[in-house]
C-alpha positions as CSV (number, residue, x, y, z in Angstrom):
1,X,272.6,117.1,119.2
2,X,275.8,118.8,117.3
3,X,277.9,116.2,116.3
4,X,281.7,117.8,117.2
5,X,283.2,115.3,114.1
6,X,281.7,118.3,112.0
7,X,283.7,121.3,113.9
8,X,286.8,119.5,113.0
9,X,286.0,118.6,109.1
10,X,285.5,122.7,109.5
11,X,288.6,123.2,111.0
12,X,290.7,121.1,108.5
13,X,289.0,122.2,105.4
14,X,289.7,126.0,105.9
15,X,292.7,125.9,108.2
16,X,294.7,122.6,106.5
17,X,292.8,121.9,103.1
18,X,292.3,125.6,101.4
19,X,295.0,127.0,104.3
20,X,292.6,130.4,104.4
21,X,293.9,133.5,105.4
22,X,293.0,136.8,107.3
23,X,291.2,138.9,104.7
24,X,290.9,136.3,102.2
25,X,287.0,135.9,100.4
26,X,285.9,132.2,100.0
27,X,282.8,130.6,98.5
28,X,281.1,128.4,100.2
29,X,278.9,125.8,97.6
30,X,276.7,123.9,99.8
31,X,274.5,120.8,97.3
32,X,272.1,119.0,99.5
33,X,273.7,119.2,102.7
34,X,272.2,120.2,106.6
35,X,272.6,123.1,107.9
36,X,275.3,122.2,110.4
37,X,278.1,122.2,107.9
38,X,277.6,125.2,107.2
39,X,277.3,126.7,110.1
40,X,280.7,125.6,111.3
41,X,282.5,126.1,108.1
42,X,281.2,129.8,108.1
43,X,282.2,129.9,112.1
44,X,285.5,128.9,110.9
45,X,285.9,131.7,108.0
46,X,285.3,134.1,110.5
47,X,288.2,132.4,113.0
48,X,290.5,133.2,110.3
49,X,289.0,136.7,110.1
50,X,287.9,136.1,106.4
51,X,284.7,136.4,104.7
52,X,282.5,133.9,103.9
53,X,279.7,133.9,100.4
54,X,277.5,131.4,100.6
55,X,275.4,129.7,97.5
56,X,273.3,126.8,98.1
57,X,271.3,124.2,95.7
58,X,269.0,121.6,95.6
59,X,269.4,118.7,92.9
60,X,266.1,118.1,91.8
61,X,265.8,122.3,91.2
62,X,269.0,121.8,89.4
63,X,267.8,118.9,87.2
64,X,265.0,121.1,86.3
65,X,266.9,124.2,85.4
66,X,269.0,121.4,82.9
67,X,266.1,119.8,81.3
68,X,265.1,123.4,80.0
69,X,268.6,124.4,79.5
70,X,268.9,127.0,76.9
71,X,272.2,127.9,75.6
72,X,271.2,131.8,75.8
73,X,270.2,131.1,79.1
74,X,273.3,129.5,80.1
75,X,275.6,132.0,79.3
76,X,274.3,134.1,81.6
77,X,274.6,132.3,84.0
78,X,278.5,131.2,83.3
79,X,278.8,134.9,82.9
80,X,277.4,136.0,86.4
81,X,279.0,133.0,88.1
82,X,282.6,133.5,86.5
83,X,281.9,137.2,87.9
84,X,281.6,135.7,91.4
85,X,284.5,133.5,90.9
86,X,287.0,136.2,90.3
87,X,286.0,137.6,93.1
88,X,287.2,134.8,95.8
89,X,290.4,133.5,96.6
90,X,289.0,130.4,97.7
91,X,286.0,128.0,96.9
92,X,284.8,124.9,99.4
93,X,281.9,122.6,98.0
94,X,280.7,120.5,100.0
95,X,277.8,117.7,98.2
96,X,275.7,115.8,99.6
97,X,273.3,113.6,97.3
98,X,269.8,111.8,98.3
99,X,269.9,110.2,94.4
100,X,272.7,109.6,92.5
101,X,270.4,109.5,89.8
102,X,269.1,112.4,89.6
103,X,270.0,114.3,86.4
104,X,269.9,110.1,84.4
105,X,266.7,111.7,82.6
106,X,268.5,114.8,81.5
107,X,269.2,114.6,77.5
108,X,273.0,114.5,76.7
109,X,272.2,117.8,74.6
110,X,271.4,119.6,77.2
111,X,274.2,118.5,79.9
112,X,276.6,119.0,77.3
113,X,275.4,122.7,76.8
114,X,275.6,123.0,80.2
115,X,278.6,122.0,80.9
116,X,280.5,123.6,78.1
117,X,278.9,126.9,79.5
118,X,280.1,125.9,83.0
119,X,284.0,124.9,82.0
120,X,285.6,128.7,82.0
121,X,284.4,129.0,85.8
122,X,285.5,125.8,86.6
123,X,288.8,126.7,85.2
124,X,289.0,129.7,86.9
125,X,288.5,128.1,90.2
126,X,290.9,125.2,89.4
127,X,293.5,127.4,88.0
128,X,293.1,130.6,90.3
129,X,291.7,130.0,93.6
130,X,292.7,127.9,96.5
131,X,289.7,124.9,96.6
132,X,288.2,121.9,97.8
133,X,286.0,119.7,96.9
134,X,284.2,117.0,99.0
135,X,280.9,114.6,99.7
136,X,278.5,114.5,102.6
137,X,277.3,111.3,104.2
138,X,273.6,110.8,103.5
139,X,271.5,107.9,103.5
140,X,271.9,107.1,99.6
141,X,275.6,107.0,99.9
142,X,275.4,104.7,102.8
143,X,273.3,102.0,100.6
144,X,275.7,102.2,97.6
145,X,278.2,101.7,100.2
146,X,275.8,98.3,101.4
147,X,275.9,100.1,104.8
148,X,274.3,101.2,107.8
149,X,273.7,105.0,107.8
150,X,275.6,105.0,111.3
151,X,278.0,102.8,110.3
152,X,278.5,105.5,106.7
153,X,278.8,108.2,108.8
154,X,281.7,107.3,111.2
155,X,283.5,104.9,108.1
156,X,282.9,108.8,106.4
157,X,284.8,110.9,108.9
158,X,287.3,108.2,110.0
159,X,288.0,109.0,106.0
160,X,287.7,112.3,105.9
161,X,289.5,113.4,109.0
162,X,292.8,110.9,107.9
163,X,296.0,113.0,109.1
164,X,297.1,113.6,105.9
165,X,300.1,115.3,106.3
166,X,302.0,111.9,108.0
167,X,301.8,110.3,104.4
168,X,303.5,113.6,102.4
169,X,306.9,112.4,102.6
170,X,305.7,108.8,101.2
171,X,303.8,110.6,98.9
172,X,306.5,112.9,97.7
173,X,308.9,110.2,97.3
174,X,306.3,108.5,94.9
175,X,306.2,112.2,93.4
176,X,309.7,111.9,92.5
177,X,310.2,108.6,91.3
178,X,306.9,109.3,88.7
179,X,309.2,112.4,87.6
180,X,311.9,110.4,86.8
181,X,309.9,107.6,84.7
182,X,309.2,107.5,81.0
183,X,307.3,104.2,80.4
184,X,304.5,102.7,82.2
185,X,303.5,99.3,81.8
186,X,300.5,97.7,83.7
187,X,298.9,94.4,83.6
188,X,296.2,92.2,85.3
189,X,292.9,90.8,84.5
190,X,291.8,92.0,80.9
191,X,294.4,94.8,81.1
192,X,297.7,95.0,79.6
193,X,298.5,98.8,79.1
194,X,301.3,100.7,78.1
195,X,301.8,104.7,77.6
196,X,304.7,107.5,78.4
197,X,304.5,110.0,81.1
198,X,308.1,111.2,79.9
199,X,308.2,114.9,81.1
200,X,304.8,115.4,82.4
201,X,305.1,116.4,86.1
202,X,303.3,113.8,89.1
203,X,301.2,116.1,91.6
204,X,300.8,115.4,95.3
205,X,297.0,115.0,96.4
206,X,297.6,115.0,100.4
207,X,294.1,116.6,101.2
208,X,294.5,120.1,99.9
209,X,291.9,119.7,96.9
210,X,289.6,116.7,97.3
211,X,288.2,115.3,101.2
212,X,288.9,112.4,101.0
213,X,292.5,112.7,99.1
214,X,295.0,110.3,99.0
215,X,296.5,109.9,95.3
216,X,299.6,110.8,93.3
217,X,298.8,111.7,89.9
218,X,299.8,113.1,86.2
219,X,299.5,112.6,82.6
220,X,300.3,110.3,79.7
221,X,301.9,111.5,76.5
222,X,298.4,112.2,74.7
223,X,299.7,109.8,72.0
224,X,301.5,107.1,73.5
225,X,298.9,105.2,74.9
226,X,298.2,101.2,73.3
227,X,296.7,98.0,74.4
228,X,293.9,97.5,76.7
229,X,291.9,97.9,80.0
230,X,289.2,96.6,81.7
231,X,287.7,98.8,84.8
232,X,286.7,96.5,87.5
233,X,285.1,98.7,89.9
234,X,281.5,100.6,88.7
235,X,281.4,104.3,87.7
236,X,278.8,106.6,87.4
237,X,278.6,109.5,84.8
238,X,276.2,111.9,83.8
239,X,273.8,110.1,86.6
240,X,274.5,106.6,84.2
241,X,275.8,104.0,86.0
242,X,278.1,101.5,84.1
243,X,279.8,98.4,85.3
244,X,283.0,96.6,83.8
245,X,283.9,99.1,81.1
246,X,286.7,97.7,78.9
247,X,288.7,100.2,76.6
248,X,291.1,99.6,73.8
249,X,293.5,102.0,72.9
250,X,295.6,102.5,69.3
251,X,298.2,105.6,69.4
252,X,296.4,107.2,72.2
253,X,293.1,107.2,71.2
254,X,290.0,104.6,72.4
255,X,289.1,102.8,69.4
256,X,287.0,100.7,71.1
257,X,284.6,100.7,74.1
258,X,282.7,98.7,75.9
259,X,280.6,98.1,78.6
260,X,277.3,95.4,78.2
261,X,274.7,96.9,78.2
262,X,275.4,100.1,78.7
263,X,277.8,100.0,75.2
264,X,275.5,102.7,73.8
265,X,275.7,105.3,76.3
266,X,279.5,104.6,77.3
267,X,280.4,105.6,73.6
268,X,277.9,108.6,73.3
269,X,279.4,110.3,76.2
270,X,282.9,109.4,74.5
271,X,281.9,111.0,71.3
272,X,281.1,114.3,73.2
273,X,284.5,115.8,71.5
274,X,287.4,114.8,69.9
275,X,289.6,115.0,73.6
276,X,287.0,112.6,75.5
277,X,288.6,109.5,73.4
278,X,292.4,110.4,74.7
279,X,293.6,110.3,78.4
280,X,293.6,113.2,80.5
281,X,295.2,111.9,83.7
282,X,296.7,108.3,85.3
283,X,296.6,108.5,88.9
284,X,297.5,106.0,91.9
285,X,295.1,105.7,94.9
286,X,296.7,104.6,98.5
287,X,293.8,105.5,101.0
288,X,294.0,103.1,103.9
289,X,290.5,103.3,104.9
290,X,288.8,103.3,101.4
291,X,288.7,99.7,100.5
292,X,285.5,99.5,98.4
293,X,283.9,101.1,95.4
294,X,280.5,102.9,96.1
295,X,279.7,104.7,92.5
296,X,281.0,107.8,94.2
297,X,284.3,108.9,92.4
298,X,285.8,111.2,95.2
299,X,285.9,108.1,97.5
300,X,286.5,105.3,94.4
301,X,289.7,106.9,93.6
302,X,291.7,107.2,96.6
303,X,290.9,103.3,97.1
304,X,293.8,101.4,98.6
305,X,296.0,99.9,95.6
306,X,294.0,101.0,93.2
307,X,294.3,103.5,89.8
308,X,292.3,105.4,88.2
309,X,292.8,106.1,84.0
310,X,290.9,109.4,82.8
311,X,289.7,109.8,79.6
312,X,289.3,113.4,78.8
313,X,290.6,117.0,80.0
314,X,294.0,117.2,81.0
315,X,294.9,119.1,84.3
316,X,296.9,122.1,83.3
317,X,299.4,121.4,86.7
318,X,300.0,118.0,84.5
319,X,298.9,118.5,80.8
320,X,299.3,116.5,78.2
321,X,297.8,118.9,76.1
322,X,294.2,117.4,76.2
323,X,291.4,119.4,76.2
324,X,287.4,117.9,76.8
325,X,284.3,118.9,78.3
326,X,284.3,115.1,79.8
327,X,286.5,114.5,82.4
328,X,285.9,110.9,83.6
329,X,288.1,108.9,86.2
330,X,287.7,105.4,86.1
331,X,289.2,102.7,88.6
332,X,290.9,99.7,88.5
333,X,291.3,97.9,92.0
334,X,294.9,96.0,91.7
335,X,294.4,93.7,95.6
336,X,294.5,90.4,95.6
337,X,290.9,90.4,96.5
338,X,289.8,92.3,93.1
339,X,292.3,90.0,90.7
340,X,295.5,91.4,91.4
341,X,297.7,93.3,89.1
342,X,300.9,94.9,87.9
343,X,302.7,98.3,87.8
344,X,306.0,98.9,86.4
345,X,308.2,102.0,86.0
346,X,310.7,101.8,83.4
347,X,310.4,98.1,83.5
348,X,310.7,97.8,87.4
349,X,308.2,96.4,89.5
350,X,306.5,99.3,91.6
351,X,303.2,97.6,93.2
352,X,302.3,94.2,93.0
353,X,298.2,93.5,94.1
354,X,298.4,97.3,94.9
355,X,301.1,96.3,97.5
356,X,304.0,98.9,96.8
357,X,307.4,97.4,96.7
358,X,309.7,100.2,97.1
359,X,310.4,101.0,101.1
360,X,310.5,104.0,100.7
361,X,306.8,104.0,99.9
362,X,305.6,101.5,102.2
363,X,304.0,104.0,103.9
364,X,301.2,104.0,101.5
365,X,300.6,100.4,101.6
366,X,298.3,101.5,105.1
């Protein structure tokens, strides 16, 4: 039976989220997902009297084709797939995932190669096509999210289909007032942080680039950033899963990292190139209906009353001059329930146990 929640993801992604034209050429990039989606996201192309290219993969194919990953090889590919990418004005991925895991066996050589091969077509379609970005609800996200699959899947569109254009003006007045600020100072449990976003501009995430969306984000001065944080909720990265990663910070850079067990690998990946040890973006997540972390970043980071702290690769829309191959968001929950926390702008209280204060933002507070 056709499930009519995914005719309306369709309509939102190409009519709200990439806003598609008549005429316009999209990609659609379809990872491990049923056949449905894609049917009614290319029923919906056609709607709009555009054209729809499809690709579609298969993670454990794509876990072989980087354990043999030759760099040879791999320009090729970059090469045909930039190729493609010029070609389109917009690009939808849509990723579904029976094993988070999947590429853990994968050497850091070779995802490294990969992904430096991969990074001008990636910023070709983050700098010149109209895109986004978003999971699928399988079974494997449902148990990192310790749920039901039938509970997953209606907690995942009651996320997904959020109307995210009543929260733009809250969102653009928190625009603004991150414009206006020069020093941020945040504290809570094992973190007392301070950096400048002085002159780096705040971008509106209200469901135009990631499904689920719901965060305000820009930059630190690459410099500027001392003192320490501990992450409180998990992260996964290059298919590793870490917990409780604590980072200290001297004139920008992460001096020192940490994270039990997984000390080794957290470091390895930071060593990748000289931009993965500075910060590439500081974000604030306000989703009312994401509440708990589940190892999946494009949900972990629109938690409610929560940031996220990125070290590597700046976005050019709010650059601090940064350049990685990494780019890694990690999260810190600020509720009451996760230890609490402070945010200040400029010395002023803004959120308090990710509760913001300002009324013109209660909006965001869900």
């Amino acid at each position: 039976m056709h499930d009519s929640r995914i005719d309306a993801l369709a309509t939102q992604l190409v009519g709200y989220s990439i806003d598609l034209k008549k005429g316009e050429k999209v990609l659609l990039d379809l990872y491990d997902v049923p056949d449905s989606i894609g049917v009614a996201l290319i029923r919906e192309v056609r709607k709009k009297k555009a054209f729809p290219f499809v690709r579609v993969h298969q993670a454990r194919l794509s876990r072989e084709m980087l354990k043999g990953a030759e760099d040879e090889q791999y320009k090729v590919i970059s090469r045909h797939l930039l190729a493609e990418m010029k070609d389109m004005d917009a690009y939808l991925a849509v990723r579904g995932s029976n094993n988070i895991s999947e590429t853990s066996d994968v050497s850091a050589q070779k995802m490294q190669l990969a992904m430096k091969r991969m990074r001008p077509v990636i910023d070709h379609r983050v700098k010149k096509t109209k895109w986004c970005v978003l999971r699928w609800p399988t079974s494997s996200m449902a148990q990192q999210a310790n749920m039901s699959t039938e509970a997953f899947e209606d907690f995942y569109f009651n996320v997904c289909l959020l109307n995210y254009k009543a929260l733009l003006p809250s969102m653009n007045a928190l625009k603004r007032l991150m414009d206006k600020t020069e020093q941020v100072h945040i504290t809570g449990p094992g973190t007392d942080l301070k950096f400048s976003i002085k002159d780096i501009p705040a971008i509106v995430c209200g469901g135009n680039y990631n499904i689920p969306d719901g965060e305000v984000f820009t930059a630190p001065v690459k410099d500027s950033v001392e003192g320490v944080i501990t992450h409180n909720a998990p992260t996964i990265y290059q298919g590793i899963a870490f917990d409780s990663i604590r980072l200290e910070f001297k004139k920008g850079k992460i001096i020192k990292a940490e994270a039990g067990a997984k000390t080794k690998e957290l470091n390895r990946i930071l060593d990748t190139d000289a931009g993965a040890r500075y910060i590439g973006e500081f974000a604030l997540g306000f989703h009312p209906v994401i509440r708990e972390p589940m190892r999946d970043i494009l949900f972990d980071e629109k938690i409610a009353g929560s940031f996220h702290f990125t070290p590597g690769q700046a976005y050019e829309i709010a650059d601090n001059g940064n350049q990685s191959q990494i780019h890694w968001d990690m999260v810190n929950i600020q509720r009451k329930d996760y230890g609490g926390g402070e945010i200040y702008f400029d010395g002023k209280l803004i959120r308090k146990n990710g509760i913001f204060l300002p009324k013109n933002l209660a909006k965001l507070n869900g």
